[in-house]
C-alpha positions in Angstrom: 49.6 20.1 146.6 53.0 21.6 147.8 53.3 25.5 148.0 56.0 26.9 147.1 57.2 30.4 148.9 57.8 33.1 146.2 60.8 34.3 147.8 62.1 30.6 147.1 61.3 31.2 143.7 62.7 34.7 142.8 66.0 33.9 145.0 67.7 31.9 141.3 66.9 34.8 139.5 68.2 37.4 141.7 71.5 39.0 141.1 73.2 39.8 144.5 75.1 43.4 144.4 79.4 42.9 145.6 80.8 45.9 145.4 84.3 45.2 145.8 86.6 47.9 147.4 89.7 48.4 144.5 91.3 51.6 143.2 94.0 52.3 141.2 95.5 55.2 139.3 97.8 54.3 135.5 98.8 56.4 132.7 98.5 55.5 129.1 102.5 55.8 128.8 105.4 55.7 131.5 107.5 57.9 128.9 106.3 60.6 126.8 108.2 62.9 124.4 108.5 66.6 125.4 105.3 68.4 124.4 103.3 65.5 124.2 100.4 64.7 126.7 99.7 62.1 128.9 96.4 60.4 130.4 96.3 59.3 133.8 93.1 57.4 134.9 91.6 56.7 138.1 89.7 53.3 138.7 88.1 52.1 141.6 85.2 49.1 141.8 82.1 49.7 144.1 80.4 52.7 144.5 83.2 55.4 144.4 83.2 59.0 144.6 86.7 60.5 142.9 88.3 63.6 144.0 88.3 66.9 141.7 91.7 67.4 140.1 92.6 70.8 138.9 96.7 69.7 138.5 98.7 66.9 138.6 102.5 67.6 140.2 102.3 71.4 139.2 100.6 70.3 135.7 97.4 71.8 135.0 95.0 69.8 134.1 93.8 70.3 130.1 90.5 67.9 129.9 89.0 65.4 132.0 86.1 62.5 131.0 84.5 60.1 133.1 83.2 56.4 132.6 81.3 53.6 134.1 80.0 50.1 133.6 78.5 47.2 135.2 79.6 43.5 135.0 77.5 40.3 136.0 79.7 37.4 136.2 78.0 33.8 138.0 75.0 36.1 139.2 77.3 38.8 141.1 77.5 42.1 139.9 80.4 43.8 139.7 80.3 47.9 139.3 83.8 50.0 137.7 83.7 53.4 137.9 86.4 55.8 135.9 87.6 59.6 135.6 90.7 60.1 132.9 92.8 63.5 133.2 95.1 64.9 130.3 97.8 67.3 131.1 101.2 67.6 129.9 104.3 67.7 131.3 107.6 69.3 130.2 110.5 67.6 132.5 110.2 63.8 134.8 107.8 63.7 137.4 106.0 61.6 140.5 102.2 61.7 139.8 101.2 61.6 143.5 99.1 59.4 145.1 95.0 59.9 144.9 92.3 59.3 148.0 89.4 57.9 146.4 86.5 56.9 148.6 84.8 53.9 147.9 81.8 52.5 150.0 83.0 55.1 152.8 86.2 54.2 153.1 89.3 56.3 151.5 91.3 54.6 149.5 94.8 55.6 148.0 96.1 54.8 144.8 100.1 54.3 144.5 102.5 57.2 143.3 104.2 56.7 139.8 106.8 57.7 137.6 106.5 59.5 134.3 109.6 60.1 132.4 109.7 63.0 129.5 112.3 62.5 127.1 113.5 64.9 124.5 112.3 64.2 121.0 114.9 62.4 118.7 114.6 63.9 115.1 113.9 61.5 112.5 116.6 61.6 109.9 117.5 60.3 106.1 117.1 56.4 106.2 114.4 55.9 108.1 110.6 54.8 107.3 109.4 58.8 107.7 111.0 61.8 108.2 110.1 65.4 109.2 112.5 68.3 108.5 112.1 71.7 109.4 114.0 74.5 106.9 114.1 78.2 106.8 115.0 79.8 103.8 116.6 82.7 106.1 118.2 82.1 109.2 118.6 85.9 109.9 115.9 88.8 109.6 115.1 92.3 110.4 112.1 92.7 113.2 109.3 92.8 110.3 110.3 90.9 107.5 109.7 87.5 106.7 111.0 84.0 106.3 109.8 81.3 104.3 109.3 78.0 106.7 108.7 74.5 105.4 107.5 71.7 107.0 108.6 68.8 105.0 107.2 65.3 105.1 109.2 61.9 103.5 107.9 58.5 103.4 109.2 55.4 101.8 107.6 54.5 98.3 106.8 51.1 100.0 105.2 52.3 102.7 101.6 51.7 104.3 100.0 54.9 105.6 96.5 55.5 106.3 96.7 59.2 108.3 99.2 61.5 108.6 98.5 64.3 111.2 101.9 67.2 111.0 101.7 70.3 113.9 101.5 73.6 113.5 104.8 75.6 114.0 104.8 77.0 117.4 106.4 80.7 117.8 105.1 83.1 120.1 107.3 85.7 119.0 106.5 85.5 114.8 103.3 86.1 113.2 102.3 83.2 111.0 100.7 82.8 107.3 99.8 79.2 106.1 101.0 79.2 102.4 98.9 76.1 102.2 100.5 72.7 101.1 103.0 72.4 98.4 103.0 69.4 95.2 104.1 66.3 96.1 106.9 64.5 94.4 109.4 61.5 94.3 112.8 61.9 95.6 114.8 59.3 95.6 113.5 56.2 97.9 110.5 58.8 99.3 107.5 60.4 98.3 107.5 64.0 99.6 105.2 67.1 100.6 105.4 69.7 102.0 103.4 72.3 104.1 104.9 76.2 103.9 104.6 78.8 106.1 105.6 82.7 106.1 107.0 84.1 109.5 107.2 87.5 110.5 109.5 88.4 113.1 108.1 90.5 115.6 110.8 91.3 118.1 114.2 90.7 118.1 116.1 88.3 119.3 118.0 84.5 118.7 115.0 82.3 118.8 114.4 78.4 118.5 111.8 77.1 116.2 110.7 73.7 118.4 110.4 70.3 116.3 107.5 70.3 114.3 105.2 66.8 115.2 103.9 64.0 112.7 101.5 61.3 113.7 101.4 58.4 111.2 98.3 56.5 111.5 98.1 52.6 110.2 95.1 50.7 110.4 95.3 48.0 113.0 95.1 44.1 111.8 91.9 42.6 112.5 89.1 45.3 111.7 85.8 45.1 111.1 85.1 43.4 107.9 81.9 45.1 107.3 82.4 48.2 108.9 86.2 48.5 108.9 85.8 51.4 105.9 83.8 53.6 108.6 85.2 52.9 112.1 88.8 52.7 111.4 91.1 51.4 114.4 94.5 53.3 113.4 97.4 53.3 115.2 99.6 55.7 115.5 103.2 56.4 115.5 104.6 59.9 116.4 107.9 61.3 114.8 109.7 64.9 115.1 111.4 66.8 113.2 114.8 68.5 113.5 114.4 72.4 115.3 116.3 75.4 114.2 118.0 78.6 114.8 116.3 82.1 113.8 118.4 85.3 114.5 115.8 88.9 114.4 117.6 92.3 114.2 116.2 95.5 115.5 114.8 97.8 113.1 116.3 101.7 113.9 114.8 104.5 115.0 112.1 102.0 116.7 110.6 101.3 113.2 108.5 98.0 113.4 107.7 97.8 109.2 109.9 96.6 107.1 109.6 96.5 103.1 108.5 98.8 100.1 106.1 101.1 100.4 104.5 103.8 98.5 101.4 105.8 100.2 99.0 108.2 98.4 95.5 110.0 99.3 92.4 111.2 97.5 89.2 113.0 97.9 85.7 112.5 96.3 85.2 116.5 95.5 87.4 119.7 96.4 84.4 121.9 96.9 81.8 121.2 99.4 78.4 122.9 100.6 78.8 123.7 104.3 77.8 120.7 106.6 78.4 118.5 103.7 81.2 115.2 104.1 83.9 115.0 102.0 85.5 111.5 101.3 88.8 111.2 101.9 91.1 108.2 101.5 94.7 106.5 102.3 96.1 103.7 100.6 99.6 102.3 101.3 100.8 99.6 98.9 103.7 97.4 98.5 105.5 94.6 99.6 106.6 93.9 103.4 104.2 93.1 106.8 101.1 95.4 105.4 99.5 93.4 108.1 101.5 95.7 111.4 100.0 98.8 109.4 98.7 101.0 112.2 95.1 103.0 111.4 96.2 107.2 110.6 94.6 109.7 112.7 93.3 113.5 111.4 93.9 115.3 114.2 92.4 118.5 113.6 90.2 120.5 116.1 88.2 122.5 114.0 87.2 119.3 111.6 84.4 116.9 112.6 86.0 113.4 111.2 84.7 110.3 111.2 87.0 107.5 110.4 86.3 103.7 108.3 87.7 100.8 110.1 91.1 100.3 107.7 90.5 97.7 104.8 93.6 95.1 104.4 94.4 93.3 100.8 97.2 91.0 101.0 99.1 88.2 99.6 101.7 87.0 97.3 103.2 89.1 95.1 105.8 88.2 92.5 107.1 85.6 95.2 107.1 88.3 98.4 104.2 89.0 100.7 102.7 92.6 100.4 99.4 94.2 99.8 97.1 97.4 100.2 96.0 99.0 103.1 93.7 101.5 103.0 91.2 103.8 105.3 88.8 106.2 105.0 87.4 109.2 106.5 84.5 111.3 106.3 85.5 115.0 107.2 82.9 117.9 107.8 83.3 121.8 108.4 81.7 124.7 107.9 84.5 126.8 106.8 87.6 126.0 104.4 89.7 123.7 105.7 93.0 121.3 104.5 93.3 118.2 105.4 97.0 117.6 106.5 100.1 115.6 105.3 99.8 112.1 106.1 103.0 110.4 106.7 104.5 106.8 107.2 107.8 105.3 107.8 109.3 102.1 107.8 112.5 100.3 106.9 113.4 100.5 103.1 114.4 96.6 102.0 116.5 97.9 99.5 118.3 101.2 100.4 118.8 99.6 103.6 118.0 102.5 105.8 114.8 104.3 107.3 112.4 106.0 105.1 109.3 108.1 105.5 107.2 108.7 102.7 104.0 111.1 102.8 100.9 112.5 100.8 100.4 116.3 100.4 98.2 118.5 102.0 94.5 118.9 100.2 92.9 122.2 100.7 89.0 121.7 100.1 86.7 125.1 100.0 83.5 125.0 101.9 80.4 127.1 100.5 78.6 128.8 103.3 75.2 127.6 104.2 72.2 129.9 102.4 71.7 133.6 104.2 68.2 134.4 104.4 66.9 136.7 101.9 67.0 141.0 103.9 63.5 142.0 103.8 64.4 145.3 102.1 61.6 148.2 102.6 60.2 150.9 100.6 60.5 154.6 102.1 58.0 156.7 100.6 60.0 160.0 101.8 62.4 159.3 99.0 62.1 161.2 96.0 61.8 159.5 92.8 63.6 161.0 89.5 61.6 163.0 87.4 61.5 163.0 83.5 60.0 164.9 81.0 56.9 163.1 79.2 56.1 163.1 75.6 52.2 162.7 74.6 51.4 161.2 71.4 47.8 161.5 70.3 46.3 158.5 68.3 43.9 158.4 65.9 40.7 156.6 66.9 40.4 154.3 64.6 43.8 152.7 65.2 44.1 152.8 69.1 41.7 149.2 69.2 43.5 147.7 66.4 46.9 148.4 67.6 45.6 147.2 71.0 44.1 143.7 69.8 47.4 143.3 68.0 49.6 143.3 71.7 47.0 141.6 73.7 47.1 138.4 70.8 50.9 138.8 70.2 51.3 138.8 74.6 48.9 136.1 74.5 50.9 133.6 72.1 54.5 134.0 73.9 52.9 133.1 77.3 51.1 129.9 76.1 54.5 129.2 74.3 56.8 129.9 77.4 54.1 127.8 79.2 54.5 124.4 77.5 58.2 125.2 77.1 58.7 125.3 80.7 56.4 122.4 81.4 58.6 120.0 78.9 61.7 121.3 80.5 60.2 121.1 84.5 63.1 118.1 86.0 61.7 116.0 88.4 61.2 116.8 91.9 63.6 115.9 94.1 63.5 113.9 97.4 63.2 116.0 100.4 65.2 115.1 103.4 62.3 113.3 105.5 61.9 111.4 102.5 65.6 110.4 102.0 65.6 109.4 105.6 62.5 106.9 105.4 64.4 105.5 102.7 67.7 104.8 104.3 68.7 101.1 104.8 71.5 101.2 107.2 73.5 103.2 109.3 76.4 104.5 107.3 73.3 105.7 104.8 71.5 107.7 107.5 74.9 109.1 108.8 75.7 110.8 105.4 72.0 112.2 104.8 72.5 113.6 108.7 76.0 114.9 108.2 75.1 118.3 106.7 72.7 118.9 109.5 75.0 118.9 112.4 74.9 121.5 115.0 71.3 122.4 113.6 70.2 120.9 116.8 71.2 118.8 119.9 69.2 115.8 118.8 70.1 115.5 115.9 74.1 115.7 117.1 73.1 112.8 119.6 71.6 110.5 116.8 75.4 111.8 114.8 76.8 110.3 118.2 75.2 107.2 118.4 75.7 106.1 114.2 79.2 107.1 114.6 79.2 104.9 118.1 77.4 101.9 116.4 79.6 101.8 112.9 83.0 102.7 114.5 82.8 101.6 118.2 80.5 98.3 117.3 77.7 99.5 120.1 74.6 98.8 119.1 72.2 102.0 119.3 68.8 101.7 118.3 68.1 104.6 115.5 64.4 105.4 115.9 63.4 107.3 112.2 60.2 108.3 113.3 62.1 110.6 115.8 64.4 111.8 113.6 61.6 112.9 111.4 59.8 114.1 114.0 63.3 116.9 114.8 63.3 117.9 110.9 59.2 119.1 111.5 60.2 120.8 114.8 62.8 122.8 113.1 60.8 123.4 109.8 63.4 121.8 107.5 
């Protein structure tokens, strides 16, 4: 019988490793449009180590990936190795050459060119169109403009995905209106996607072309699962840019609008050590949003202020709202809480304006004097009167006795179940109250009238007013609290 080696065997079914040395470096585009980014991958075949890239020709770098993958062809195996970087030039470059080492030898990929071309705006006539319009092309730092992105596509069209930019402005504040109805005009369907923009310095300023990717589904999908893995391709169009001109507000004034501002208070008279609410609220149309938070600047006042509340939105076609803010204010004396004032730029006298509330003067009860212990001096003479006797009879001293005593004892038992009906329920004590409290604006108030009553009990003050205005995050121990209101027998 003839042996066969193993090795003789096993050598068909082995696959013998080449690792070929072969790099390259190629971009998914030679030419790009401005603002648009471009992918440049590194290959190489064998066992390749690529080098860390942070920019590409002054470009930083914005993401990277990597990839690998292993081919047997006529029992040789074949190993391609990957890394793709995305960045995004502005003007033509030379994407430099790349040392790649590969089996322990360096390799170099070849330099390239990549050419960026300004974007041609698509205009009436063709398949799609983007247009940019403004329905201002001159503001006041403050106020807004209405900016609409408009979209056109031929009735007989094919589109599968349309993908529009965001307006880019560094120097506007921007609300999304959200998108308007769409409707036929002429050979196109149109929509549109509306924007407000508030200037925020002044300035001529350029509003860049607005982006639209139009996605078609490539021929040949996947017949069963075309519907879920969609192959689009994708065509990019601009839009047409556009000129903005922002004048300075005077007098350094950065709101512009219609404004009216008043304040109010919860109560006028207070116990001492006791908060009283007070509120602002400035409503009307303009940028409610550049509304800065007021300030009580008073040294004798203990204020603790809300973070300011902001309502806003369309109003009879303009953008306005209500702000609003409020304060807690303690003292233990009368006080008045002073005139807050505002200014901005009046829309329609054209000129500055400064509207304020008026002064609130609130009256603050003292705290509770203890009662004077006030004692009797026996060396002081009383006033003396004259006495008049009456002598009873007998016989009528008991009766007239028995009558008092039953007569006394009827009005007590009657003032005693009056009061008991009337008695109102007891109320909470403060170590009570305290248990109770669920958060920290709760424990704050029920702590208020207690300040200066002891250091502790101003550092817990400290810390609620740290962890609702400041967002620190104190831990409020009640038990301790508690523990202070025993110590000081309150």
């Amino acid at each position: 019988m003839k042996i066969l080696s193993l090795g003789r065997i096993l050598l068909p079914f082995l696959i013998i490793l080449n690792l070929y040395a072969d790099v390259s470096a190629t971009p998914d585009r030679y030419a790009i449009y401005k603002g648009e980014s471009v992918n440049i991958t590194l290959s190489a075949t064998g066992n390749a180590h690529f080098p860390d890239v942070f920019d590409i020709a002054g470009y930083k770098v914005l993401g990277a990936s990597s990839s690998s993958s292993i081919n047997v062809v006529n029992g040789q195996m074949t190993k391609t190795s990957s890394k793709t970087f995305s960045f995004k030039p502005d003007k033509n470059i030379t994407v430099p050459s790349f040392s790649i080492e590969v089996d322990g030898a360096t390799e170099s990929t070849a330099p390239f060119e990549i050419v960026v071309k300004e974007p041609v705006a698509s205009t009436q006539g063709d398949e799609f169109v983007v247009e940019l319009s403004l329905d201002k092309d001159e503001l006041m730092v403050g106020q807004s403009a209405k900016l609409s992105v408009i979209f056109k596509m031929k009735t007989t069209s094919r589109v599968d995905d349309i993908r529009l930019s965001d307006p880019k402005l560094s120097d506007f504040w921007v609300e999304n209106l959200g998108q308007g109805k769409q409707e036929i005009d002429g050979e196109y369907i149109k929509m549109s996607m509306n924007y407000l923009i508030f200037a925020q310095k002044s300035g001529e300023f350029e509003i860049p072309p607005i982006t639209a990717a139009i996605g078609v589904e490539a021929d040949g999908g996947d017949p069963f699962f075309g519907s879920i893995f969609r192959n689009l391709n994708y065509k990019q169009i601009y839009s047409n840019s556009t000129k903005i001109k922002v004048n300075p507000l005077p007098n350094g004034l950065s709101l512009y609008g219609d404004f009216q501002i008043r304040a109010e208070v919860d109560k006028k008279v207070i116990n001492a050590g006791e908060p009283v609410n007070f509120t602002i609220r400035v409503r009307g149309i303009g940028n409610v949003d550049d509304i800065s938070s007021f300030e009580i600047k008073e040294p004798d006042l203990l204020v603790y202020a809300d973070d300011p509340k902001l309502q806003r939105g369309m109003i009879s076609g303009e953008y306005g709202g209500e702000f609003s803010q409020k304060f807690a204010i303690v003292s233990e004396s009368n006080f008045t809480i002073p005139s807050m004032s505002f200014s901005f730029y009046d829309k329609n006298l054209k000129e500055s304006k400064t509207i304020k509330t008026d002064p609130m003067n609130i009256e603050v009860i003292p705290r509770a004097v203890s009662n004077l212990n006030i004692n009797s001096d026996s060396s002081l003479e009383s006033d003396c009167y004259p006495t008049e006797v009456i002598n009873y009879k007998p016989g009528i001293l008991p009766l007239i006795a028995s009558f008092i005593m039953g007569a006394l004892s009827f009005y007590v038992a009657i003032n005693f179940k009056f009061k008991r009906a009337k008695r109102p329920k007891k109320e909470l004590d403060i170590k009570d109250k305290i248990k109770r409290a669920k958060t920290d604006k709760e424990l704050l108030n029920l702590l208020l009238p207690y300040i200066n009553k002891s250091k502790k009990i101003d550092e817990i003050l400290s810390f609620l007013d740290e962890n609702l205005y400041k967002n620190t995050n104190h831990k409020i121990d009640k038990k301790e609290i508690i523990s202070e209101f025993l110590r000081l027998e309150i």
